[in-house]
N, C-alpha and C positions, 0 to 999 in steps of 0.2 A: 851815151847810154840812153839818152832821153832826147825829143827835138827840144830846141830850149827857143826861147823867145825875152825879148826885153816890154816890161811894163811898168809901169808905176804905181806902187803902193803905198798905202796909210800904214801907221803905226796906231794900235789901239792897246794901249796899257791897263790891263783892269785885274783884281784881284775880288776874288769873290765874284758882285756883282757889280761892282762901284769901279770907276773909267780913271784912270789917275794920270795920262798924257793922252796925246795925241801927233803926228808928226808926216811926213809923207817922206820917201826917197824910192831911187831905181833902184831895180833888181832882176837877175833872171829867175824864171820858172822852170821847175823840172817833169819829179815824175806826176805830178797833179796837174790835172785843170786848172786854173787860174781864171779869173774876172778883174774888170781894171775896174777898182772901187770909185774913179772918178775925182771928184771934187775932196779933200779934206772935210772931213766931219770933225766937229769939236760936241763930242758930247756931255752933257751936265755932268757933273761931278756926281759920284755915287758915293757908300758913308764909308767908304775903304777910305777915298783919296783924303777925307776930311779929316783922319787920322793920321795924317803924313806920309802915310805906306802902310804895305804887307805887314801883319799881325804875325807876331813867332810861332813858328811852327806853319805860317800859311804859305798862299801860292799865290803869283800873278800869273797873266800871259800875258805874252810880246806876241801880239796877233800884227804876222806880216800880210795879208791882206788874203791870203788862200794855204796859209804854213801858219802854225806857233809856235814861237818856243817856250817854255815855261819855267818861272823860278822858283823853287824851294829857297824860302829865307825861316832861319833859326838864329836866335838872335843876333849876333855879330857875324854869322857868318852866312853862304847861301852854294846852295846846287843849282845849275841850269839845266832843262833837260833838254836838248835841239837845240843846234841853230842856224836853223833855217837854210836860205841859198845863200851862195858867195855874195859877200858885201852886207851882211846882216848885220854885223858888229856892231856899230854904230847904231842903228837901231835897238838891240839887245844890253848897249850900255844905258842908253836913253832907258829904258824899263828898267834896267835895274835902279839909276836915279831915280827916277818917278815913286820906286817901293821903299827908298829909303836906304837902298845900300848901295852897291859898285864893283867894281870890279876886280878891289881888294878884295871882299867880302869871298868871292868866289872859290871856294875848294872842292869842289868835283866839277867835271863838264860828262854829261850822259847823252849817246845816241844811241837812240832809240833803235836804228838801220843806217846800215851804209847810203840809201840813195839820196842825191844833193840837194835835194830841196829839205832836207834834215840833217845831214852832214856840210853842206856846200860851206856854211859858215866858218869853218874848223880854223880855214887859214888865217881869218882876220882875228878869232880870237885868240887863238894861243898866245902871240906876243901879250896879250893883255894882262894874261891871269895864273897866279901862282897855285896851279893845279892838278889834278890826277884826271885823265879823260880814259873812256870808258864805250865801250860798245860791246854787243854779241859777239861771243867768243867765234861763233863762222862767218861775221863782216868783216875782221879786224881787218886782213889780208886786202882787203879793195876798201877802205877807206884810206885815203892820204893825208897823213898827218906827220909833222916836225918832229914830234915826240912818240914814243913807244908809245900805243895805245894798250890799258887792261883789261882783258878779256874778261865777260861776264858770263857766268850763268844762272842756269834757274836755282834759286833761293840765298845768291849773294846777298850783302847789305851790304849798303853805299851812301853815308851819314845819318845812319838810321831807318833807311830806305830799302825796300824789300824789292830785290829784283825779279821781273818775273819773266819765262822763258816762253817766247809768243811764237814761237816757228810760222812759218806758212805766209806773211809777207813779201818777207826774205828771210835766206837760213838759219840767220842769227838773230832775229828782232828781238827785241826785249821789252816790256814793259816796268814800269816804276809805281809800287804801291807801296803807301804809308799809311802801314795798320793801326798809328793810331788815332788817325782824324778819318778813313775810309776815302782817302784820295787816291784815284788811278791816272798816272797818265800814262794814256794809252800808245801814245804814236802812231802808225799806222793801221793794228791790230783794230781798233776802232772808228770810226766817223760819226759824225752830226751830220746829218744830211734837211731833209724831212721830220725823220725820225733815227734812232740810233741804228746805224750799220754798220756790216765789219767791211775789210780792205776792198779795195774798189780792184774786181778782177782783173783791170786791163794790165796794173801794174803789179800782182801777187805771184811769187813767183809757184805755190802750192795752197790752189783752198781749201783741199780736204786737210791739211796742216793747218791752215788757217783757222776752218772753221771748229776745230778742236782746240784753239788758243782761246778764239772767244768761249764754248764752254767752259776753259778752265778758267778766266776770268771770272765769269758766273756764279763760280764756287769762295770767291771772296766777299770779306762784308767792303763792297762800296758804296759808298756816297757821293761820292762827286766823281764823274770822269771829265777827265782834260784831253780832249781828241788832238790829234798830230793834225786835222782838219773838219771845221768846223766850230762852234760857239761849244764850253764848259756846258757839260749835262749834271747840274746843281740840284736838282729835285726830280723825286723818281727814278732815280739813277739805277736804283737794285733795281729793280721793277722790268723797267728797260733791256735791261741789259739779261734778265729773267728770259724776258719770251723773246729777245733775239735769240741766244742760244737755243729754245726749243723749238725754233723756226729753223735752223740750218740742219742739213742733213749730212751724212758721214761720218 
């Protein structure tokens, strides 16, 4: 589907704004650009890590080095949303250690879209986790997975989690917002670039569907989005994401 290429990347575990591991391992790339992060970074500890983990009801990201994947943790229990390319697992358990939980913990797995730099992970984690996985009712069919995957749509819930129905990446994309902290993760429907953009044309398979997902995000109260690529957009996030949509046309 994709040219893929072998690189190496960091692990950077943070929740909020605070860094709770750090790690490096191979991986391929898919439908995104990729940068080889280089040397391991160990960055200071932020006031999440000093807490021992993710706060109930909060979020990490397992930022694989140009991919996230991210954890919904609610007290003993937690959502993953992505994960990432084939061989993430391993990385994706590490974050979940690092927040405080594991892989017990885990009862949903969400993708966001079929393509495998967000699905690629599927194989490694299944055997892990005693779970329900999940994606866009019109990816199901081309993602590969061991287990029946449940088809989502727009305005499912999925441990409290509001699904939302992103078309215009790919057919089925979905997004994940939790109305009651105003956290989006976005997946591919959005990026951190520069400043906040939506899907990167080369791989959308419809922008004028696209660009009407990002208005109907717009229409939500968020606060924090968690892009499928790029750094969490933590402050100014309504704002942001205000005058992207009045910027696209269609």
């Amino acid at each position: 589907m994709r040219d893929l290429m072998m690189t190496r990347r960091r692990l950077l575990v943070s929740a909020g704004a605070g860094v709770l591991g750090v790690t490096v391992l191979n991986t391929v790339t898919g439908c995104s650009k990729s940068t080889d992060p280089g040397a391991v970074e160990t960055p200071a500890p932020g006031p999440a890590s000093s807490a021992g983990g993710a706060v109930a009801g909060g979020w990490s990201r397992v930022d694989l080095s140009f991919v996230s994947a991210y954890l919904l943790i609610r007290g003993s229990e937690a959502a993953v949303v992505d994960l990432g390319t084939e061989g993430s697992a391993d990385a994706i358990g590490a974050g979940l250690a690092a927040a405080g939980s594991g892989w017990g913990a885990v009862r949903h797995v969400v993708l966001t879209h079929k393509h495998p730099d967000h699905a690629g992970g599927l194989a490694g984690v299944e055997p892990q986790v005693k779970a329900t996985f999940y994606t866009g009712a019109a990816d199901v069919a081309e993602v590969s997975a061991t287990r029946p995957l449940t088809p989502l749509k727009d305005g499912d819930e999925v441990f409290g989690l509001r699904i939302v129905g992103t078309p215009g990446h790919t057919a089925g994309h979905v997004a994940v917002f939790d109305p009651a902290t105003g956290t989006l993760v976005a997946g591919d429907a959005l990026r951190t670039t520069d400043t906040l953009v939506g899907p990167d044309p080369q791989y959308t398979d419809d922008m004028t569907q696209a660009a009407a997902s990002v208005r109907k995000l717009a229409t939500l109260d968020v606060r924090t989005i968690l892009p499928g690529h790029g750094a969490p957009l933590t402050s100014g996030a309504a704002a942001a994401l205000s005058r992207l949509a009045a910027s696209l046309k269609g």
